[in-house]
DOVEXGU-350260 format. One line per field, with one value per residue: residue number from 1; residue in three letters; x, y, z of N, C-alpha, C in turn. Coordinates in steps of 0.02 Angstrom, whole numbers, plus 50000, padded with zeros to 5 digits. Layout:
<pts>
num NUM/...
residu Ala/...
n_c1 X/...
n_c2 Y/...
n_c3 Z/...
ca_c1 X/...
ca_c2 Y/...
ca_c3 Z/...
c_c1 X/...
c_c2 Y/...
c_c3 Z/...
</pts>
This chain:
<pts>
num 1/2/3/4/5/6/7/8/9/10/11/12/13/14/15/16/17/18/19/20/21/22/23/24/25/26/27/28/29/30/31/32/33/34/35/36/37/38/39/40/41/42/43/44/45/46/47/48/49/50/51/52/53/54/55/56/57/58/59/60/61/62/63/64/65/66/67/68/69/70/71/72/73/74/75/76/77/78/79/80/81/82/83/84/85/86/87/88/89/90/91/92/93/94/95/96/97/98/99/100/101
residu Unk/Unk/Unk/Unk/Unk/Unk/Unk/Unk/Unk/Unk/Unk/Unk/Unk/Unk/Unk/Unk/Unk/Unk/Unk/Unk/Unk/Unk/Unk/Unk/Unk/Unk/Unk/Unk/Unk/Unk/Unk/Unk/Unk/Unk/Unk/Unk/Unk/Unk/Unk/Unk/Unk/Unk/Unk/Unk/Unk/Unk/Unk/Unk/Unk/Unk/Unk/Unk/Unk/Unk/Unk/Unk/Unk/Unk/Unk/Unk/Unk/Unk/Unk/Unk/Unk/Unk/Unk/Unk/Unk/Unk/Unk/Unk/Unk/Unk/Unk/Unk/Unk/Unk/Unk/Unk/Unk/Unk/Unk/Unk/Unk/Unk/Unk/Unk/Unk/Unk/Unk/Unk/Unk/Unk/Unk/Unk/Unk/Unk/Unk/Unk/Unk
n_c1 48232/48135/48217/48296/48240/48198/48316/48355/48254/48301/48404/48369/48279/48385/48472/48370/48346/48496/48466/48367/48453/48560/48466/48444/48564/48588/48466/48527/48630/48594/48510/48599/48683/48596/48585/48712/48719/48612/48688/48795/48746/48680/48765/48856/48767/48765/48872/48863/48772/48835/48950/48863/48802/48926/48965/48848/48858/48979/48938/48844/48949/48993/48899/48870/48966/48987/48868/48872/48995/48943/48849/48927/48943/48873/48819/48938/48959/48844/48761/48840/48775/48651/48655/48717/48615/48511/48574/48584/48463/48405/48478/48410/48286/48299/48343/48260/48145/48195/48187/48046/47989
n_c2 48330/48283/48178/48258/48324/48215/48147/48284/48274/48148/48188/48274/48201/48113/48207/48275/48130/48164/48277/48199/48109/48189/48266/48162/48128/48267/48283/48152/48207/48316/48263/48198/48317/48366/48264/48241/48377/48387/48295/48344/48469/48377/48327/48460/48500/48401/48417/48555/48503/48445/48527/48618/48540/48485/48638/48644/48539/48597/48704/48696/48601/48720/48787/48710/48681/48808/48839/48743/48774/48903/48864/48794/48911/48987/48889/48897/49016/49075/49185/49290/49268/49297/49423/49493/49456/49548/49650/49655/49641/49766/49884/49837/49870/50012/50031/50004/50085/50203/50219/50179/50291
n_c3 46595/46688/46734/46791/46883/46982/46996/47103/47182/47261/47297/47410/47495/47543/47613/47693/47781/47822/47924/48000/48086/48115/48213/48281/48364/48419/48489/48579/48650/48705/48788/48885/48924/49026/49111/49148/49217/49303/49399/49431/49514/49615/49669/49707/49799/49901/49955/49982/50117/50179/50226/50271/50406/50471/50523/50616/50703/50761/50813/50888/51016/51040/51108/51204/51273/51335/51394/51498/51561/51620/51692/51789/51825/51914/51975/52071/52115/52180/52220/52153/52034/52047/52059/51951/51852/51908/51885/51748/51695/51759/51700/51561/51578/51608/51474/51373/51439/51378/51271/51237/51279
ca_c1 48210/48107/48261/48329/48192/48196/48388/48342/48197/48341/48473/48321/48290/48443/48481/48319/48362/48536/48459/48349/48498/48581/48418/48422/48599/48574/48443/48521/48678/48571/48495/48667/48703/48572/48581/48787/48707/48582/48698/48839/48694/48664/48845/48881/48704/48761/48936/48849/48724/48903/48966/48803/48787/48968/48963/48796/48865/49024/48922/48810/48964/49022/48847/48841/49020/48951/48819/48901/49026/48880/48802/48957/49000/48821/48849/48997/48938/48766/48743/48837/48756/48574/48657/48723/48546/48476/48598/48569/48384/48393/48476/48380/48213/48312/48343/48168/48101/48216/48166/47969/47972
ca_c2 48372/48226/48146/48305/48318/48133/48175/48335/48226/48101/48203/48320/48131/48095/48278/48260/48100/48177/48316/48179/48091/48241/48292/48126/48150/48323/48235/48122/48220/48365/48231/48202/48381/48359/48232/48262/48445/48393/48243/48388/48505/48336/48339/48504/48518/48358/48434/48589/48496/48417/48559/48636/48474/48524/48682/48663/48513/48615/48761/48636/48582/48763/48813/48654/48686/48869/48810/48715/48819/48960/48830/48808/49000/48999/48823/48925/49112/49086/49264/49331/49264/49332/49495/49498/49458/49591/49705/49664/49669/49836/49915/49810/49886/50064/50055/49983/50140/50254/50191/50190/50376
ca_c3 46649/46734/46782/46881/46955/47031/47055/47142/47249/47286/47356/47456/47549/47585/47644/47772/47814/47886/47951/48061/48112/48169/48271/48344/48405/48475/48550/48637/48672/48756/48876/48919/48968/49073/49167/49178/49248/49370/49427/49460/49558/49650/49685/49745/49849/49961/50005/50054/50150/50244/50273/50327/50443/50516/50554/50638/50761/50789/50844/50945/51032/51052/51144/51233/51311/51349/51450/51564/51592/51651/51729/51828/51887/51928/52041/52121/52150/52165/52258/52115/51993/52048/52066/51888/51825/51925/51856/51668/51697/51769/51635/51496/51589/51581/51406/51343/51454/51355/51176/51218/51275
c_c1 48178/48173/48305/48313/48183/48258/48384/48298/48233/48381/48426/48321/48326/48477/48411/48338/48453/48522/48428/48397/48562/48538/48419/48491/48610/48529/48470/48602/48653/48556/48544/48699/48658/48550/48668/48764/48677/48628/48770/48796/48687/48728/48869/48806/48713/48838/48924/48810/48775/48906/48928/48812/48866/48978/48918/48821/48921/48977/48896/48854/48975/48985/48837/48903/48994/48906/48807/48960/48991/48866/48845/48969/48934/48804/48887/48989/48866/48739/48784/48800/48677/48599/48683/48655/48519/48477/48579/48503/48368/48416/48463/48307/48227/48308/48285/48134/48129/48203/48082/47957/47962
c_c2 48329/48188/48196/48306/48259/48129/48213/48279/48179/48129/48246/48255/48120/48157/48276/48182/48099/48218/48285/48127/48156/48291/48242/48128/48201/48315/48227/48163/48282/48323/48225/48236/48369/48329/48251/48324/48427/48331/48314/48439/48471/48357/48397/48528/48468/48385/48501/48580/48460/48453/48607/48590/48491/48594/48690/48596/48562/48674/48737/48630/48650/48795/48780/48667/48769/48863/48774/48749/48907/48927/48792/48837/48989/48966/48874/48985/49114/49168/49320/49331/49286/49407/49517/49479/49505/49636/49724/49674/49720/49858/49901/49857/49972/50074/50061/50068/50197/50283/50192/50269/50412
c_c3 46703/46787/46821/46919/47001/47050/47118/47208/47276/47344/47414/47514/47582/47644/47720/47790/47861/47929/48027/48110/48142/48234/48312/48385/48428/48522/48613/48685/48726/48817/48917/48949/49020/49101/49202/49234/49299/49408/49471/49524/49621/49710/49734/49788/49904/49974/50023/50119/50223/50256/50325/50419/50506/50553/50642/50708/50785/50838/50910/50988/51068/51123/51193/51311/51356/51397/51514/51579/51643/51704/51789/51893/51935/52002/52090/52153/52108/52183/52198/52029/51979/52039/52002/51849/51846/51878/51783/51670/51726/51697/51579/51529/51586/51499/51382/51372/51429/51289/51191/51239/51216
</pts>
């Protein structure tokens, strides 16, 4: 009976000593998910930060072209271009006085 029991206490050892060799490779295989994970996050957070980055000059360019083209008509029909400001600022000072009544 002594010697089962020191059987038994043998194979229990060996049995926790795989159990801590399979904790240390879940270990190290979890770190691995996550670094693979935050290295992918990395990944897809700098190609939206491109296409952020594009959009935002295209628009730039879009507003820029816009502006000089105003800044044009404005050059060219100066007399109509006060009289089209008038106009929108009349009926922006109509509306506003239609909405605070």
């Amino acid at each position: 009976m002594a010697a089962a029991n020191r059987t038994a206490g043998v194979a229990d050892h060996s049995d926790i000593e795989a159990i801590r060799e399979d904790l240390a490779t879940l270990k190290s295989d979890f770190g691995s998910l996550v670094t693979d994970l935050a290295e992918g996050g990395r990944h897809a957070a700098q190609k939206s930060a491109q296409a952020i980055a594009g959009s935002a000059k295209s628009t730039a360019e879009h507003v820029k072209a816009a502006h000089s083209a105003t800044c044009d008509t404005v050059k060219q029909h100066p007399m109509a271009a006060v009289l089209v400001a008038a106009g929108v600022g009349a009926i922006a000072a109509r509306l506003l006085m239609k909405n605070s009544r």
